[in-house]
C-alpha positions in Angstrom: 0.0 0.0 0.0 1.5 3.6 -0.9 1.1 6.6 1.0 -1.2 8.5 -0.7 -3.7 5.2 -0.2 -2.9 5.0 3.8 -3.3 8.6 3.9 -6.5 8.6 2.5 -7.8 6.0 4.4 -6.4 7.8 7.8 -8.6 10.8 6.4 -11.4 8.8 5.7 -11.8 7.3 9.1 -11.2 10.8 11.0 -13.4 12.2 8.6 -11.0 14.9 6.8 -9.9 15.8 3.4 -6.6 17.2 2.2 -8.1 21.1 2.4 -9.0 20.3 6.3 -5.8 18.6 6.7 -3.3 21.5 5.6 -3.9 24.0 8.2 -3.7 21.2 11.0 0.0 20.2 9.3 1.0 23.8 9.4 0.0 24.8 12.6 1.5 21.0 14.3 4.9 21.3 12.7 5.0 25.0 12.2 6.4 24.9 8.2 4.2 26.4 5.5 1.5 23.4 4.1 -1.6 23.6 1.6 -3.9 21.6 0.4 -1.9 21.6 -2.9 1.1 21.5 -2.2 0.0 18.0 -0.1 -2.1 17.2 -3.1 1.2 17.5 -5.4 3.3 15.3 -3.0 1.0 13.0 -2.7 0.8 12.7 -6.8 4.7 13.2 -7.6 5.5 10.3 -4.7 7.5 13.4 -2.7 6.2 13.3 0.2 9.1 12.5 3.0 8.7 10.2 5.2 9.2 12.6 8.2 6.1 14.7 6.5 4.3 11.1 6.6 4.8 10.6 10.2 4.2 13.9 11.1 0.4 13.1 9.7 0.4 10.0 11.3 1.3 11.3 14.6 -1.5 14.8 13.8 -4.3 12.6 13.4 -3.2 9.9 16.0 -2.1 6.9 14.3 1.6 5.2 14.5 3.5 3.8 12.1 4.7 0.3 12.5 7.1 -1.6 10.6 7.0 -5.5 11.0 8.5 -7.7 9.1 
């Protein structure tokens, strides 16, 4: 699964989109974030991991990494 498809599910379930999202991001990790420019990540494959977690940890979730 990618992280555009785990982030939208993680939106899903809390009931956000990208546009509700942005302003959260911005004001959590206190670096400049749109709706776009998450959008564009999101589509190019850029989005850094750190940014990933940083969402992850925003909306509650953890990342886990079994193998």
């Amino acid at each position: 699964m990618t992280a555009k498809e785990q982030l939208k599910i993680m939106l899903l379930k809390e009931n956000l989109t990208i546009k509700d999202l942005a302003p959260r991001l911005a004001k959590y990790t206190k670096r400049h974030y749109t709706a776009q420019s998450i959008s564009s990540k999101l589509f190019n494959g850029t989005l850094r991991y750190n940014e990933f977690e940083d969402i992850a940890n925003l909306l509650g979730y953890k990342i886990k990494v079994e193998k």
